[in-house]
C-alpha positions as CSV (number, residue, x, y, z in Angstrom):
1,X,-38.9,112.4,-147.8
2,X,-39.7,108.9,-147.0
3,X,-41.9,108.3,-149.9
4,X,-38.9,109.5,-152.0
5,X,-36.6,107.0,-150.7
6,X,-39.2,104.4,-150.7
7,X,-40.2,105.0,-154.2
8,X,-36.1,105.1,-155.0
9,X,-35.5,102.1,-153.1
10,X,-37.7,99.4,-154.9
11,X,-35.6,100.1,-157.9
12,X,-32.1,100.6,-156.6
13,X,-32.4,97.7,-153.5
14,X,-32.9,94.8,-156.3
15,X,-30.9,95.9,-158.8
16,X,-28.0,97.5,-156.7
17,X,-28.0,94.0,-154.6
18,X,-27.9,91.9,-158.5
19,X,-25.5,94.1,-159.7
20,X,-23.1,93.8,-156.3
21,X,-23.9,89.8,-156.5
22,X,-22.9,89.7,-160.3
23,X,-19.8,91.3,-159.8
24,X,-19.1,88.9,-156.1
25,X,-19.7,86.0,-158.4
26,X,-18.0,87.1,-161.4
27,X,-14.6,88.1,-159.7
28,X,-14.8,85.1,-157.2
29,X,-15.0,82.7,-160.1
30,X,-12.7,83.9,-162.4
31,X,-10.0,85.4,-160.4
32,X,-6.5,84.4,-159.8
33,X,-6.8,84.1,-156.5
34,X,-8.2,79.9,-155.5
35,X,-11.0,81.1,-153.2
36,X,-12.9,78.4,-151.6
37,X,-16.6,77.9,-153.1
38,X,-17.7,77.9,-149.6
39,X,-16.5,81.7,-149.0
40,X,-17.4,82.7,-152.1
41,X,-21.3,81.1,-151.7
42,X,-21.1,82.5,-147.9
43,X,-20.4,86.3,-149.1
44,X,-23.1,85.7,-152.0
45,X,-25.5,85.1,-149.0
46,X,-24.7,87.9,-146.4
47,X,-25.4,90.2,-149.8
48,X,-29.0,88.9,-150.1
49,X,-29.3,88.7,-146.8
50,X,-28.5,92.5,-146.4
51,X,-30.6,93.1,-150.0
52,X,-33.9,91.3,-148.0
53,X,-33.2,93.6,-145.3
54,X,-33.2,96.4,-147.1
55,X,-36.4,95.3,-149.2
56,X,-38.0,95.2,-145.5
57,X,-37.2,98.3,-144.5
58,X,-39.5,99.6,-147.7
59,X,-42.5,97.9,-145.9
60,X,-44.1,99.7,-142.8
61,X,-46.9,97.1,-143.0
62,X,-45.9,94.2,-144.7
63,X,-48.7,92.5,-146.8
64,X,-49.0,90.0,-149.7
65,X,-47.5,92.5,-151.9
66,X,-44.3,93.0,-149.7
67,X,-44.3,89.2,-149.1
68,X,-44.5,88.4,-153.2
69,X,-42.2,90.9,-153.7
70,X,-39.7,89.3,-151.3
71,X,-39.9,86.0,-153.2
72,X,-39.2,87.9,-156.4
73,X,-36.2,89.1,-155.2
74,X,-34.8,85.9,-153.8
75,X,-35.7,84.7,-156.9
76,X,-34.2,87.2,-158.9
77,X,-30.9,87.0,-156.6
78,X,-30.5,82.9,-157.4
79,X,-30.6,83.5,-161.0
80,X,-28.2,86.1,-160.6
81,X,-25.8,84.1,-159.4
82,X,-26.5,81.2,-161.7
83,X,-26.2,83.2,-164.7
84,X,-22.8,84.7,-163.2
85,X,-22.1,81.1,-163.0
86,X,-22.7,79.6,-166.3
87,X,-21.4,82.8,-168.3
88,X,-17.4,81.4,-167.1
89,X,-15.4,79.2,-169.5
90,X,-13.2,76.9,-168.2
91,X,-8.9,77.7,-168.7
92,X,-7.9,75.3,-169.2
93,X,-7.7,72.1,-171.8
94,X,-6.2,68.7,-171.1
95,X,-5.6,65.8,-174.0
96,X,-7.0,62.6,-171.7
97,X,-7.7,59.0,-172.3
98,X,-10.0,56.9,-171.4
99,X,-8.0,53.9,-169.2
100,X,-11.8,51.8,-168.6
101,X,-15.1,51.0,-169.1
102,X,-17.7,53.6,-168.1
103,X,-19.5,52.7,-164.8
104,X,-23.0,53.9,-164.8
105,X,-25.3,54.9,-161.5
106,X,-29.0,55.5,-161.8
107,X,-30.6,58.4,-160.5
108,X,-34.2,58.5,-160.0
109,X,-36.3,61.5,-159.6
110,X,-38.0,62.4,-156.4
111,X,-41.5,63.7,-158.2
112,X,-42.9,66.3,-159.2
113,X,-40.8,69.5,-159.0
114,X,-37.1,67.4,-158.4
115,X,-34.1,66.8,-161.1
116,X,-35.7,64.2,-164.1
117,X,-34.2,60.3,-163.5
118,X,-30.7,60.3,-165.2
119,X,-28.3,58.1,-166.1
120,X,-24.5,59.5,-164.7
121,X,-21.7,57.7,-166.6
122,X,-18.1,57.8,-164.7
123,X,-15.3,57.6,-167.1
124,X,-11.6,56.7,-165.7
125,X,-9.5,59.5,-167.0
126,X,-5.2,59.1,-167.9
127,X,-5.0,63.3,-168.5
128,X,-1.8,65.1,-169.3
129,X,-0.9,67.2,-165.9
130,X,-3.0,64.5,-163.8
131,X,-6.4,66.1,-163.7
132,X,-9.4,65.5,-164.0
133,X,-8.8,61.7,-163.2
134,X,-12.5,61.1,-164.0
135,X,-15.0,62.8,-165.8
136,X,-18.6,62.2,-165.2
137,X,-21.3,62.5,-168.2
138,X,-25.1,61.6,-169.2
139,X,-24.1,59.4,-171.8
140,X,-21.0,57.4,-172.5
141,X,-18.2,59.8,-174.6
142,X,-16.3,56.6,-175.8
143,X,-14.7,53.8,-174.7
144,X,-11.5,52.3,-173.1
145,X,-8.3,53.7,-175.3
146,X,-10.4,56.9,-176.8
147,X,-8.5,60.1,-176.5
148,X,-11.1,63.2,-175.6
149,X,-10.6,66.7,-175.2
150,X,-11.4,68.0,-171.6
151,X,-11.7,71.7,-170.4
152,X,-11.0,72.4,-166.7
153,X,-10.6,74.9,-164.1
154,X,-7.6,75.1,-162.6
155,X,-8.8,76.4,-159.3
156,X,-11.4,73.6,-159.2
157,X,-14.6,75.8,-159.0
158,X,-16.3,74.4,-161.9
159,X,-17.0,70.6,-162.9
160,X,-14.8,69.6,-166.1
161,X,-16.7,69.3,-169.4
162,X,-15.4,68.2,-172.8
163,X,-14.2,70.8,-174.5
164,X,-16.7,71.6,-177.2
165,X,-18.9,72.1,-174.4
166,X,-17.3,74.8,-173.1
167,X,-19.0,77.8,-174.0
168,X,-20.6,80.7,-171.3
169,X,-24.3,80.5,-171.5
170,X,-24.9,83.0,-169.1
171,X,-28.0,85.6,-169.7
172,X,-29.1,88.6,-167.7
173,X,-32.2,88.5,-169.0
174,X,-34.6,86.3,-166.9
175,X,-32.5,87.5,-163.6
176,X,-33.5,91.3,-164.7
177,X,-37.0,90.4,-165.5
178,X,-37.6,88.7,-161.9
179,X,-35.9,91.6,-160.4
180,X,-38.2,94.3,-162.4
181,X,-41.0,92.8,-161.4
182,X,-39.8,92.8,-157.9
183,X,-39.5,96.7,-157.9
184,X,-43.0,96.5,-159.5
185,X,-44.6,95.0,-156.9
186,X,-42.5,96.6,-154.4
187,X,-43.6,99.8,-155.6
188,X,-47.3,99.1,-155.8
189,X,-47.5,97.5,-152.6
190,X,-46.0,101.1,-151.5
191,X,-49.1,102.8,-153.4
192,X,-51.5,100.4,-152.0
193,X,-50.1,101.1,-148.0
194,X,-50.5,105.1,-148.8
195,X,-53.8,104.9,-149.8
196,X,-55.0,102.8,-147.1
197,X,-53.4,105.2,-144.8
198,X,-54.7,108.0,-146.7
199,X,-58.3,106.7,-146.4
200,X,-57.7,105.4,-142.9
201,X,-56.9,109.5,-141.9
202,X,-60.1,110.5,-143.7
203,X,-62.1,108.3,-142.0
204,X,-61.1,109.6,-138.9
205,X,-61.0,112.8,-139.3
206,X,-63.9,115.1,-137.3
């Protein structure tokens, strides 16, 4: 009987936990109700949390595979929620213009691994309804007296963007794969522990 739940619980452990954190993410993002980023981030976590728990509890032994498997499931959870993320349009679209020059900050990169060096230009925003009052790009969208087309959420989760940027970009695909192979691993790594037990019993045997 434990095999059987084993065996069931590399598949449904990674994708029940990305299919709870899709739909946490989705609804917190798009709902009516203004629910801080910080609770909505904070819930995201206690259902990984409880999904790496879980994944444990498939492990008598532990191991690399267990451990790699692990990864691939916080892995698989991030994208999750990025892809919940980035597959939201902004509501709402205000008519602005732009009352000054663009100031611009540099931002360098950190090496190997961190963000590219950037240029962040800040834009002093006149919008109808009084937000956004500023609207931060990597290049300049026009100067002082240009009138620009900004989306927005009204609740504030998301940054603004100009409006023919805003399009949902979202994919399930690279979250799925990560979490497929995680239930691929998992699952060998469950092989590999019964056949070492397996040989371990023969061995011992009079």
């Amino acid at each position: 009987m434990r095999k059987v739940l084993s065996y069931a619980g590399t598949v449904l452990v990674p994708f029940g936990a990305g299919a709870l954190l899709h739909l946490w993410a989705a609804w917190s993002m798009r709902s009516p109700v203004r629910l801080p980023t910080a609770v909505a981030v904070l819930v995201g976590l206690v259902l990984a949390a409880a999904a790496l728990f879980a994944h444990n509890a498939l492990f008598r032994d532990g191991g690399t595979g267990g451990i790699v498997a692990m990864l691939l499931l916080v892995a698989g959870l991030g994208a999750v929620w990025v892809e919940a993320r980035d597959s939201r349009v902004r509501g709402e679209v205000a008519e602005c213009v732009i009352t000054g020059k663009a100031t611009a900050t540099y931002h360098p990169t950190f090496g190997e691994g961190a963000p590219s060096e950037k240029w962040l230009y800040r834009h002093p925003l006149d919008c109808d309804g009084g937000y956004p009052t500023e609207f931060k790009a990597e290049e300049r969208i026009g100067d002082k007296g240009k009138t620009v087309r900004i989306a927005y959420d009204p609740a504030h989760r998301m940054d603004p963007v100009l409006e023919k940027d805003n399009v949902a970009r979202g994919s399930l695909v690279f979250p799925s794969v990560l979490l497929a192979l995680c239930a691929a691993v998992s699952a060998l790594s469950i092989v590999a522990e019964d056949a070492d037990e397996e040989a371990e019993f023969t061995r011992r045997a009079p």
